[in-house]
MARMARDREN-781896 format. One line per field, with one value per residue (C-alpha): residue number from 1; residue in three letters; chain; x, y, z. Coordinates in Angstrom, 1 decimal. Example, Ala and Ser with C-alpha at 12.3 -4.5 7.8 and 13.67 -1.06 7.14 Angstrom:
<rs>
pos (1	2)
code (ALA	SER)
unit (A	A)
u (12.3	13.7)
v (-4.5	-1.1)
w (7.8	7.1)
</rs>
This chain:
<rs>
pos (1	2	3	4	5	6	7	8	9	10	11	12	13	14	15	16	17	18	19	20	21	22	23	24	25	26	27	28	29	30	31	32	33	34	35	36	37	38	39	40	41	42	43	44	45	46	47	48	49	50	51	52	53	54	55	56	57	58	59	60	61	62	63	64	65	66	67	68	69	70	71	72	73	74	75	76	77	78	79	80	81	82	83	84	85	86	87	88	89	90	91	92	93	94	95	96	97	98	99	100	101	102	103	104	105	106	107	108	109	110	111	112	113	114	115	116	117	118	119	120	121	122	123	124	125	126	127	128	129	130	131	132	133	134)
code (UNK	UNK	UNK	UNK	UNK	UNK	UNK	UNK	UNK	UNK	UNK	UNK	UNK	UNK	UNK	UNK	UNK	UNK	UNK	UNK	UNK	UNK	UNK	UNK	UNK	UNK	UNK	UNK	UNK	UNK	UNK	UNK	UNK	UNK	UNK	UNK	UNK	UNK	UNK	UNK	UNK	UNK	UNK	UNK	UNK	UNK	UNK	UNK	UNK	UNK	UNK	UNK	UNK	UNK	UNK	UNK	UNK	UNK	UNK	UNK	UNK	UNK	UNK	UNK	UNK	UNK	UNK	UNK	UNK	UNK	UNK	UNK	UNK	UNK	UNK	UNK	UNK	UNK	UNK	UNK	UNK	UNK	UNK	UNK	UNK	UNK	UNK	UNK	UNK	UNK	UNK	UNK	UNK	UNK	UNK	UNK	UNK	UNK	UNK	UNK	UNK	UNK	UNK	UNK	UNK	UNK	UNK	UNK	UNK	UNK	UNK	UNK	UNK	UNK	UNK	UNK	UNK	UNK	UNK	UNK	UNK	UNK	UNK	UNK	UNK	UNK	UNK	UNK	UNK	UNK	UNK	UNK	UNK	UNK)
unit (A	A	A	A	A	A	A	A	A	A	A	A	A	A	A	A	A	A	A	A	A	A	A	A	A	A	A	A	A	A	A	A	A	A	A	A	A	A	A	A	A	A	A	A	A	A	A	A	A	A	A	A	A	A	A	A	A	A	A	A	A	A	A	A	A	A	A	A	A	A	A	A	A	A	A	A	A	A	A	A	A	A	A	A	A	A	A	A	A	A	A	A	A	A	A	A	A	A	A	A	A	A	A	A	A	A	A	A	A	A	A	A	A	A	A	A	A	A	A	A	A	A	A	A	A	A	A	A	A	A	A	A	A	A)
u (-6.1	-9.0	-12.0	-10.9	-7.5	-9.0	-10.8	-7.7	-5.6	-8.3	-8.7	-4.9	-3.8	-1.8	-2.7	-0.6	-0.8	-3.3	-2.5	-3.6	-7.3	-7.6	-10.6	-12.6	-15.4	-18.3	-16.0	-12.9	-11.3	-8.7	-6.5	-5.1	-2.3	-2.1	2.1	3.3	0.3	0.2	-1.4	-0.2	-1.5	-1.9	-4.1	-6.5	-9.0	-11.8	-14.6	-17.9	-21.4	-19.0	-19.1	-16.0	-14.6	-12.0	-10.0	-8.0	-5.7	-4.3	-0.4	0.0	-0.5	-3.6	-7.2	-7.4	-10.9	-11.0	-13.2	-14.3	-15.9	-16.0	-14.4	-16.9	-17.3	-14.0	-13.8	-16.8	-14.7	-11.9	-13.8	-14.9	-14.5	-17.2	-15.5	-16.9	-18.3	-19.3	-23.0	-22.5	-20.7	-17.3	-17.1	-14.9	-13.0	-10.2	-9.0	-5.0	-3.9	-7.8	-8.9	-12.2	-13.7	-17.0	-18.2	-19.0	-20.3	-19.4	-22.3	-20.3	-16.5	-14.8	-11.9	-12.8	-10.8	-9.9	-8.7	-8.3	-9.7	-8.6	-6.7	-3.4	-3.9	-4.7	-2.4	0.4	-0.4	-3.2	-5.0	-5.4	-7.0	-9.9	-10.1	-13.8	-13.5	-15.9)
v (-27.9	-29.8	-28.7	-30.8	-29.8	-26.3	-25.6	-27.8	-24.6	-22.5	-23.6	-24.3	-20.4	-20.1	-17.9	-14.5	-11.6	-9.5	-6.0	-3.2	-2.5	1.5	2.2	5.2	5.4	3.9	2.3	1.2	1.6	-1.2	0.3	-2.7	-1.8	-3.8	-4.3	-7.4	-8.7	-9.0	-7.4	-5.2	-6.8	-11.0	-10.0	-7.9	-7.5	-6.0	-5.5	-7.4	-5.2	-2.1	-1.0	-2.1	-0.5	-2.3	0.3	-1.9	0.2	-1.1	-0.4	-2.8	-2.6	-5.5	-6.0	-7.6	-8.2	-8.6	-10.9	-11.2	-14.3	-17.5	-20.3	-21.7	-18.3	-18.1	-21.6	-20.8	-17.8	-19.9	-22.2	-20.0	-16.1	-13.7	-11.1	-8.2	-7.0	-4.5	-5.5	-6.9	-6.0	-7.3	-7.9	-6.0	-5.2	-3.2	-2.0	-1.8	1.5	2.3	2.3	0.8	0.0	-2.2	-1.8	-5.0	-5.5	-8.8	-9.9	-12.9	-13.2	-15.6	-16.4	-14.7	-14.6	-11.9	-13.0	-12.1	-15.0	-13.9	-16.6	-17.7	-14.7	-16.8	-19.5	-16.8	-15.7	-12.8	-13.7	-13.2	-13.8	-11.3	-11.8	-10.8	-10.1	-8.9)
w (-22.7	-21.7	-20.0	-17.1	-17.4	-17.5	-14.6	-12.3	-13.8	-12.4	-8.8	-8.8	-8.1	-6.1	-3.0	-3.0	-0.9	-1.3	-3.0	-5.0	-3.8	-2.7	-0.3	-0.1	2.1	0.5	-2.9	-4.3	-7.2	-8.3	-11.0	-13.2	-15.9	-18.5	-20.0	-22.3	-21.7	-17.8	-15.2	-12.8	-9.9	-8.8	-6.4	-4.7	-1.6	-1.4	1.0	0.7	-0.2	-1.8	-5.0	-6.6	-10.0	-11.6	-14.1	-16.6	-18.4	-21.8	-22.6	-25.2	-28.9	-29.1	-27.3	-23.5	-21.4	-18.1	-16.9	-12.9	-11.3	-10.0	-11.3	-13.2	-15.6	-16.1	-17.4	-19.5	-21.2	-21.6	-23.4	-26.0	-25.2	-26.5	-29.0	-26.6	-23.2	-21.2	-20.6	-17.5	-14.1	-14.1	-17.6	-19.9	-23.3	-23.3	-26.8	-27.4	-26.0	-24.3	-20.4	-19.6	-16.1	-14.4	-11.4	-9.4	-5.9	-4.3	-1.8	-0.2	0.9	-0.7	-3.5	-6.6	-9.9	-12.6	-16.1	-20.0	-22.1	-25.1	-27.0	-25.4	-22.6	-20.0	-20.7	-20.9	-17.2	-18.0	-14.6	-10.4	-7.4	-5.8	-2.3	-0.5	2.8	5.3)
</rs>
């Protein structure tokens, strides 16, 4: 796929309902399961200026990330994915059978996205929409 051709895949989501986000006062946690490479949620809302910790849980036998942004960082880890994260706030790696979690607080509402760029993940449907509200 072409850069180009790349981020048009991006910003063509489609929109779903939102789901999977559980509030507690002052966080959430989204819980993510990971099967045959898809996650177990499209889509999820969350509140603006709460902390939000994504728990991706791995059920398959090979490595995933998770990787939550705007569409210009996911198109830059689609490009060329680093082998590893965890340094920064809504980045992660997830080894085959492992749970793993970041914690991100989104300061404006908006469309956000949450993806695996590991090779072919994406393109195999390993992505979804964050919805900021608030």
């Amino acid at each position: 796929m072409t850069p180009r051709g790349a981020a048009v895949a991006l910003l063509a989501l489609p929109l779903l309902p939102a789901c999977g986000s559980a509030q507690a006062r002052g966080a959430t946690r989204v819980v993510l399961d990971v099967e045959w490479s898809t996650f177990s949620e499209s889509a999820v809302t969350v509140r603006r200026g709460v902390p939000v910790t994504f728990v991706v849980r791995n059920g398959d036998p090979i490595d995933h990330e998770l990787i939550v942004g705007d569409a210009a960082l996911q198109l830059r880890h689609e490009r060329g994915t680093e082998p590893a994260h965890g340094d920064r706030p809504g980045e992660v790696t997830v080894p085959a059978g492992a749970t793993a979690e970041t914690t991100v607080t989104f300061e404006r509402p908006g469309t956000l996205y949450f993806a695996c760029h590991l090779p072919g993940h994406y393109a195999y449907g390993m992505r979804g929409l964050v919805s900021v509200v608030g």
